[in-house]
N, C-alpha and C positions, 0 to 999 in steps of 0.2 A: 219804787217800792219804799214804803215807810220804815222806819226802824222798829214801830211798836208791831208793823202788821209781819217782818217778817220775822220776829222773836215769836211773833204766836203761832205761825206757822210752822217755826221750828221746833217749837214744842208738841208741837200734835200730828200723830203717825199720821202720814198719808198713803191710801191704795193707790189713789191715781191724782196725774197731777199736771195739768192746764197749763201753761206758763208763759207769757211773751217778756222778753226784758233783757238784760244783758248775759253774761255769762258768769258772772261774777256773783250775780243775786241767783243765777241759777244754780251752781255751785254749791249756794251757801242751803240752800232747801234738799239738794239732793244728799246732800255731804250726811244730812241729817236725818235723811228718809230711804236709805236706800236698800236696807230692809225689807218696808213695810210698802217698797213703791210696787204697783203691778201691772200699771199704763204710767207712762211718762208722755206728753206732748211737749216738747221742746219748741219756742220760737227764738229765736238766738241770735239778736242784733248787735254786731261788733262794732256800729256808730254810736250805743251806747255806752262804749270808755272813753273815759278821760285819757288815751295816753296812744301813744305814738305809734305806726302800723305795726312795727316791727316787734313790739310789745304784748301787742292783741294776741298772738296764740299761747303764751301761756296757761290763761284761765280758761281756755276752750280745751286743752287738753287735759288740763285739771280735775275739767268737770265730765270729760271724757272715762278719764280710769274711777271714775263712782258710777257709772252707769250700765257693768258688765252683769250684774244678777238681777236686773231689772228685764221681767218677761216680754214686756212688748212696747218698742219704744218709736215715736211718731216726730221726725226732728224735722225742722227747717233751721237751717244755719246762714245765714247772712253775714261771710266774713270779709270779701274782701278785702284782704290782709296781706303781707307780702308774701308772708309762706307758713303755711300749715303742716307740720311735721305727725302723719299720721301711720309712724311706722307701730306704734305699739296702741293703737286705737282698734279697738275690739267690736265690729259691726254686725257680729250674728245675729243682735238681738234687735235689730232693725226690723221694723214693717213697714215704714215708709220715712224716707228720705231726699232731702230738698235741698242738696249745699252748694253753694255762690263760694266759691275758696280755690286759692292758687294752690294747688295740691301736685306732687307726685301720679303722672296719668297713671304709669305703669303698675307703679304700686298701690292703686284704689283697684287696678284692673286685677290684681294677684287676689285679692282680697276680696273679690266678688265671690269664687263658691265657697267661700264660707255664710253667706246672707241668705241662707235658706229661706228666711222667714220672710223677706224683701219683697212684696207686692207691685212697690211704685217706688219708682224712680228718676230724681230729678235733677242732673250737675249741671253748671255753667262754670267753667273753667276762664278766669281771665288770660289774654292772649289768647283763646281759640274762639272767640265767637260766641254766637247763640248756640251755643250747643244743645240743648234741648228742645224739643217743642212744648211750649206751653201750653199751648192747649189742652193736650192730651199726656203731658208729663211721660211720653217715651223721649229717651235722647236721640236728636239727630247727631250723627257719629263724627267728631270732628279728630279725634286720634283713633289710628288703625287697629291697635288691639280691640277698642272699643265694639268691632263689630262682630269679634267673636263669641261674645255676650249668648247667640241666638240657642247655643243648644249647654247651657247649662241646665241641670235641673236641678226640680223643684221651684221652677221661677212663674209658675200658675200661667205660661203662657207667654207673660211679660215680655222676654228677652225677643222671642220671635217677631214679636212688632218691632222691636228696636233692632233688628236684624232688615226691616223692610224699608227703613227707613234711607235717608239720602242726605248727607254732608252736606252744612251752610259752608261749610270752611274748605273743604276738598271731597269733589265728585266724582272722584278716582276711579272706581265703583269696589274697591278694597279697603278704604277707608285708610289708603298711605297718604304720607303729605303727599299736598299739590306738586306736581311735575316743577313747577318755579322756584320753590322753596328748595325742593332736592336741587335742584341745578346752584340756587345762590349760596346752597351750604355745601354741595361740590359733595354729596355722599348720595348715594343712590337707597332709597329705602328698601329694604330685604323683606318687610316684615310681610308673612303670607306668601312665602315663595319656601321651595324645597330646600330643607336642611337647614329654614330657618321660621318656624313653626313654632306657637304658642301651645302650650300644653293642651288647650281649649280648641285648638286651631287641628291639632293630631288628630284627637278625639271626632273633628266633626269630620275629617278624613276618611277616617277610620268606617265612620258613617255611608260614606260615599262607597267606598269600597264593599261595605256590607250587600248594598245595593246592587253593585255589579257582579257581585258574588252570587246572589240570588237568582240573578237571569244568566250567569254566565254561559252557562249549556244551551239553554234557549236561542229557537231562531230569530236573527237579527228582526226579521219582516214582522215577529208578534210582538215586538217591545213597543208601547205607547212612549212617542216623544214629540216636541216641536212639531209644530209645521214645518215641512221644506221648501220653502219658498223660493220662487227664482227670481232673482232681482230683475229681470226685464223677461218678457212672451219672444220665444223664439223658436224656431225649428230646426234643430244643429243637425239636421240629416240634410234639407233642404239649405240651410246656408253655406253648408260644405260642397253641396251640388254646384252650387250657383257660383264658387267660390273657384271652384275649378273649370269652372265654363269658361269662365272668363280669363285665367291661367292659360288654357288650350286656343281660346278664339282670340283674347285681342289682349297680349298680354303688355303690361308697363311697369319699366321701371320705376321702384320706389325708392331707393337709395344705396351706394355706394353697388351699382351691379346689381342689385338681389331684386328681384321680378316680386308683384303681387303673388301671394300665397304659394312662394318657395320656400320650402325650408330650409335648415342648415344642411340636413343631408342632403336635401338637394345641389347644394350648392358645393357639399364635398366631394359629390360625383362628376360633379363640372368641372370641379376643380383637380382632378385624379387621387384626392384621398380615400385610402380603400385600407381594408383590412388584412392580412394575412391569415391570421386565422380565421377565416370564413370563405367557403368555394368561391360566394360569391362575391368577397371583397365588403360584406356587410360592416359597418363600424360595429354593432349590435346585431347579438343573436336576435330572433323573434321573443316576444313579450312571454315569460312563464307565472301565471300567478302564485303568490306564496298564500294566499290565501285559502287553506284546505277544504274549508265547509263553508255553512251560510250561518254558523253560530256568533253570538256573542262575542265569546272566545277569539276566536280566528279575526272577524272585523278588528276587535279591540286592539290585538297585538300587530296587527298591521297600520293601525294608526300611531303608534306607537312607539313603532320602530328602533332611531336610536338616541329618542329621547330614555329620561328613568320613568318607571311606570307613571310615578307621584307630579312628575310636571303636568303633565296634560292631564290629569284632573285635578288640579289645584286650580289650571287656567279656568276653568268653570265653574268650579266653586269661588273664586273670585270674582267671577263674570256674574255671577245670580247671588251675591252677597253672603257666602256660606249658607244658602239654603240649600240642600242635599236635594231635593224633590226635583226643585227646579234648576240645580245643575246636572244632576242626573239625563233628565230631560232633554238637556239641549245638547251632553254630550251625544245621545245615543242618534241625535238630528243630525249632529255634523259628521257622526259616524254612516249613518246613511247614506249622507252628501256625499259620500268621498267616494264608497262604493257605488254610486250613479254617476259620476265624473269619470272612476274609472283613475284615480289619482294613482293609485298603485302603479298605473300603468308607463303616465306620465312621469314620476319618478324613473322608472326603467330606461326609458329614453335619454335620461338627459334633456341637455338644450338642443339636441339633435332633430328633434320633430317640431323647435319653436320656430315661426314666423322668423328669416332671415332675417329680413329689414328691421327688424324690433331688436335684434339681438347685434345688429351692425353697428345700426345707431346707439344704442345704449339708452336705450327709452329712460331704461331704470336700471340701476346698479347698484352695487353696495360699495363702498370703502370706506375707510378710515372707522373711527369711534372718536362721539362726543365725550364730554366730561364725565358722564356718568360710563361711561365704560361701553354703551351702547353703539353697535355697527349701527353707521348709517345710510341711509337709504337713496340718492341722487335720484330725482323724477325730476327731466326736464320735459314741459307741458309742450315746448314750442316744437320738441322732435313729433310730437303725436301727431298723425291726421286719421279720422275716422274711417277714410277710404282705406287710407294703405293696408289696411288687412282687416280677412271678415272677422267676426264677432268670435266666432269659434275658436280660432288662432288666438285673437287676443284674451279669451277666457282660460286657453290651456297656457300661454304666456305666466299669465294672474296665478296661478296654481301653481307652474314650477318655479316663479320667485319665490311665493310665500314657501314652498318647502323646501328652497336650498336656504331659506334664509333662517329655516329653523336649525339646519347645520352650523351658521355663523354664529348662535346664542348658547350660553353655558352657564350656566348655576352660579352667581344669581344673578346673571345679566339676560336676562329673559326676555326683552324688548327690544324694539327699535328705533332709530331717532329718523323719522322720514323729511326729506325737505321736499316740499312742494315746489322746485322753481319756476316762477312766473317768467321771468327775464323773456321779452318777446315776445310773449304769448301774445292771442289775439283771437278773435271768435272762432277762427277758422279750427284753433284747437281742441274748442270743446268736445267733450264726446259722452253725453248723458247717459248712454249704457255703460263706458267704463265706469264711470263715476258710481251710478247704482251697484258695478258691478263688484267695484272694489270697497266698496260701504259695507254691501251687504255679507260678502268675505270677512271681514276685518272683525264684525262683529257678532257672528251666528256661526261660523268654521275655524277660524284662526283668534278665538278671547286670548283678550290680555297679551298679545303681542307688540301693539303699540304703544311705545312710550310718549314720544314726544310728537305731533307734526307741526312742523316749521313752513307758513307761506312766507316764502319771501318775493319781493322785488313784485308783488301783483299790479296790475295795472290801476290806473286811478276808478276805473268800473266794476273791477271784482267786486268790492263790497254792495252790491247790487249779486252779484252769480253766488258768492258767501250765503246771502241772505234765503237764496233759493235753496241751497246745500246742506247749509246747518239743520232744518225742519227734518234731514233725512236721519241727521247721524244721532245715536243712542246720546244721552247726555254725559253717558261717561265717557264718550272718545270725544266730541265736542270740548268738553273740557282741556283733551288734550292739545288741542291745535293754537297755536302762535303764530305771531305775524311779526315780521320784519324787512323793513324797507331795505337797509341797508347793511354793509358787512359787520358793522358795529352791533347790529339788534341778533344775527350769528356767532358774533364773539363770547355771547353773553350765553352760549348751548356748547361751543366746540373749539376747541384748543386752537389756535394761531398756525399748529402746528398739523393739525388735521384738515384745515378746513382748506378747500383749494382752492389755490393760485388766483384762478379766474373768479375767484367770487372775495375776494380780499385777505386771502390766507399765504401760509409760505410754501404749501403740499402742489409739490408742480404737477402729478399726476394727471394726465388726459385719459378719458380710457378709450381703450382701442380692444376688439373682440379678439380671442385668439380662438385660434379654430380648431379643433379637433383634430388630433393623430393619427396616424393610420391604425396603430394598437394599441391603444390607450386601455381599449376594456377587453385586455385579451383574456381575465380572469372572468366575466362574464360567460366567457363559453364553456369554461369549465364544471360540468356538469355535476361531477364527482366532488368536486370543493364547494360545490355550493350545496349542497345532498349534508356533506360531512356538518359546514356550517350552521345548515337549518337543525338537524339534529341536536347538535349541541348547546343553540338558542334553548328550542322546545325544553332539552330537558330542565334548564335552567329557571325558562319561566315557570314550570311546575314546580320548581322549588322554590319560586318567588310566590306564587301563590299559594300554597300552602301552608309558608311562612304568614302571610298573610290575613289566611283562615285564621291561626291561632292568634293574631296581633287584635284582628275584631270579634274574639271568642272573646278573649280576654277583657276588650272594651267594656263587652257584652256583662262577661260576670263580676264587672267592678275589681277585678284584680289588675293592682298599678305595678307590684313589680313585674310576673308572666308580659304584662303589656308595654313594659321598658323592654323587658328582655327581647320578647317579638318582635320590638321596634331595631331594635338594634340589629338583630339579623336579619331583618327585611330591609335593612341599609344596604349590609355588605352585600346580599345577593341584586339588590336594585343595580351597585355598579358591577356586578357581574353579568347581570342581563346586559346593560348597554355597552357593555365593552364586547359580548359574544354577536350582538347587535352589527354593533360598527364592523366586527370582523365581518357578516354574512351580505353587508351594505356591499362593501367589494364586490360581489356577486351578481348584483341585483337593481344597483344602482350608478348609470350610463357615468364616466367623469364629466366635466363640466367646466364654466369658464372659472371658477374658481379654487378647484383641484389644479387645472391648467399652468394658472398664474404661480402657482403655489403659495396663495394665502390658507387655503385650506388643507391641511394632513393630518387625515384622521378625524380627531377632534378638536385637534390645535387650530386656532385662528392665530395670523401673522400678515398683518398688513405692513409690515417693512419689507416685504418680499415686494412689493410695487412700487413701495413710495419714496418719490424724491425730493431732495429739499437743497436751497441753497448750500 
């Protein structure tokens, strides 16, 4: 710009005003018109100073605090600069916005409802990538708060598409760093998990809740959700037929003594463990459901259980990107799922009804915890064979891991670190319906439970079996899986001091099954304490939902303090539900190999009760 053209411009009131050029010249127009400006287009090139990166935001800021009584302003900013200090930068009177600038994520994110007026929006933050899409000027979400965006209002729509969007930088599907990042900076990301919620993050909760509120009464069978798909065509009446034919006419050993499709009970009867409290020496009474009706209600609280209410739909709303419609949706699927499984039931049992040989061997176990805090998973591939037991077995298998392993995680360690071990595997191991079957589990019944999976030590062919696999998995657990050959690519997930013995670590631990007691669940028969127990759940969770009602009334009529207040109280009775919970679990829920061990009591996890070390 000229010196003669912008002394004329400064002289003459402008309504609206066009601008490409530095910040400086920009400045020097606004400083002089800010009055009379009533569109401002800002284009705003910080490789038009003469002076040093760390210099550049001076005059951007500058010409920032002139810009606050200007009605409607259209900015593209072009800083790349080392840092942009936008705490007293005032964006309501934004309608469209375009800035390239090392910014403060958290605090651009604090400062979104106030942009009422904000139609289009467009950041690229250096160090996270392409963060936006250009084409279409939504951002693809490369920091997690960012995808909370979708239910602010007044946003004409906006934020919703940038809620559908998918991370160049981490496809987490929550929009937390990358599982890699967490592990090399050794903190586990919280954001989007209970009791560690963005004010915008509550609210869209609060949302979800509204929703289940609304059908609560209602029969489960009229609620529109998901499809319930079954990950492979089978007939679980006739595989169990066929399952025991074969049991009764030509039966073979599968491992360590345990016969095709024997159970543990089976094998406790063999073995003279029996009960006392039961005539007939039963370890477990016969199965009672807690489930009273075929409402809403009753499903929900049986899914439930002795999680807090806020985990298990948090996990769906992070599974379907804080869209309420479509978490709603897939909860009320997996809630379906469960009551068609009959998981209630499985629960009841224990490992007492699982597949002997599966529970001998230790197909899959938990011990220790990686660096992020996370239990993790032991699957060795080369114990599997497809024969050793039918499909049935190994589907209710799949089912009581995943729910004791829900008892191994606690706020905010909500995941798991699974290691796939290859070590020996060979074709013979494969088994395509597990595989579909634990795919389809992971991602449509159990969201947001996996943290990390680790293949290690694969064969030199896997990537060939990989390539068939991946096409199956959503791209947000795909993201999750890691590969390492050796103890060293393990190192780099799980403490020296956790990782076992046999795979390069100091944790001497073998596992070995412990079997079941003769009266391990003597409080199971007690009919009267579990009567007392349920009672005292019920009355609880009505007081948790009630609290509730008022927390998404309040949403509802814009009133923030009533909806702190209601937040707070539907805290303290959230850990009163799960504490009246855990108490009725005793009751209701068989012990297990990890009760057994004594890593589990209560709610406590204690993996020093196993583990031994030089």
């Amino acid at each position: 710009m000229t010196p003669k053209l912008a002394d004329n411009l400064m002289r003459a009131p402008l309504r609206q005003l066009d601008f490409t050029g530095s910040p400086i010249d920009a400045l020097l127009l606004c400083s002089r018109n800010t009055s009379s400006l009533e569109k401002l287009a800002l284009s705003i090139d910080c490789n038009k100073l003469d002076v040093p990166n760390d210099e550049r935001a001076m005059p951007v800021r500058a010409l920032f605090s002139h810009l606050r009584s200007i009605p409607e302003i259209w900015c593209d900013i072009g800083l790349y600069i080392d840092h942009l200090d936008i705490t007293d930068i005032d964006f309501s009177n934004f309608t469209h916005l375009d800035i390239r600038a090392d910014i403060d994520v958290d605090l651009f994110v604090s400062k979104l409802p106030t942009m009422q007026k904000l139609t289009k929006l467009s950041v690229s933050i250096p160090g996270y990538g392409p963060t936006f899409n250009k084409s279409n000027h939504y951002p693809d979400i490369a920091d997690h708060d960012l995808l909370n965006f979708a239910y602010l209002d007044g946003m004409s729509g906006l934020f919703k598409a940038i809620s559908r969007q998918r991370s160049q930088v981490d496809i987490a599907g929550s929009g937390r760093e990358a599982i890699t990042t967490q592990y090399s900076k050794g903190r586990l990301d919280t954001s989007g998990v209970f009791r560690n919620l963005s004010a915008i993050e509550e609210k869209v909760l609060a949302d979800m809740w509204s929703r289940i509120l609304g059908d609560y009464d209602q029969p489960l069978d009229s609620i529109a959700c998901d499809p319930i798909v079954r990950p492979i065509e089978y007939d679980d009446a006739a595989d169990r037929s066929r399952a025991k034919e074969t049991q009764d006419t030509s039966p073979f050993e599968v491992f360590g003594g345990c016969l095709f499709n024997e159970t543990v009970a089976d094998k406790c009867q063999e073995l003279g463990i029996k009960s006392e409290s039961s005539a007939d020496g039963e370890l477990v009474p016969p199965f009672v459901s807690q489930i009273p009706d075929k409402t809403l209600k009753s499903a929900l609280w049986s899914v439930v259980r002795e999680d807090h209410p806020d985990v298990l739909l948090l996990r769906f709303l992070r599974a379907r990107k804080w869209d309420v419609e479509k978490a709603y949706k897939m909860a009320i699927a997996a809630i379906k799922w469960r009551i068609q499984e009959n998981v209630e039931e499985i629960i009841w049992y224990g490992d007492l009804y699982n597949d002997a040989s599966l529970m001998w061997k230790g197909v899959s176990y938990a011990h220790g915890k990686d660096r992020l805090g996370q239990p993790i998973v032991w699957s060795g591939s080369c114990l599997h064979h497809q024969k050793d037991q039918s499909y049935p077995q190994l589907k209710r298998y799949l089912i009581w891991m995943m729910e004791t392993l829900r008892q191994l995680l606690y706020t905010p360690v909500e995941r798991v670190c699974l290691i796939m071990d290859l070590t020996d595997h060979s074709n013979a191991n494969m088994d395509w319906p597990f595989v579909k079957t634990f795919i389809k589990f992971l991602e449509a019944y159990y969201p947001e439970c996996l943290g990390i999976c680790i293949v290690y030590n694969g064969p030199w062919w896997f990537s060939g079996v990989w390539k068939l696999i991946s096409p199956l998995l959503d791209p947000v657990v795909a993201a999750k899986v890691q590969f390492a050959q050796k103890p060293e690519g393990l190192l780099k997930f799980i403490d020296e001091k956790e990782l076992l013995e046999i795979r390069g670590g100091k944790n001497k631990y073998t596992y070995e099954y412990v079997k079941p007691a003769g009266d391990e669940n003597q409080l199971m028969f007690d009919q009267e304490g579990r009567a007392e127990a349920a009672q005292e759940l019920e009355a609880l969770q009505e007081q948790f939902v009630a609290a509730t009602q008022e927390w998404v009334q309040a949403k509802a009529d814009g009133e923030d303090s009533k909806f702190t207040e209601a937040s707070a109280r539907r805290l303290e009775l959230s850990d009163q539900v799960k504490q009246a919970a855990e108490k009725k679990d005793k009751y209701t829920r068989a012990r297990h190999f990890y009760t057994r061990t004594g890593v589990l009591q209560g709610s406590t996890v204690d993996w020093s009760k196993i583990q031994t070390y030089d």
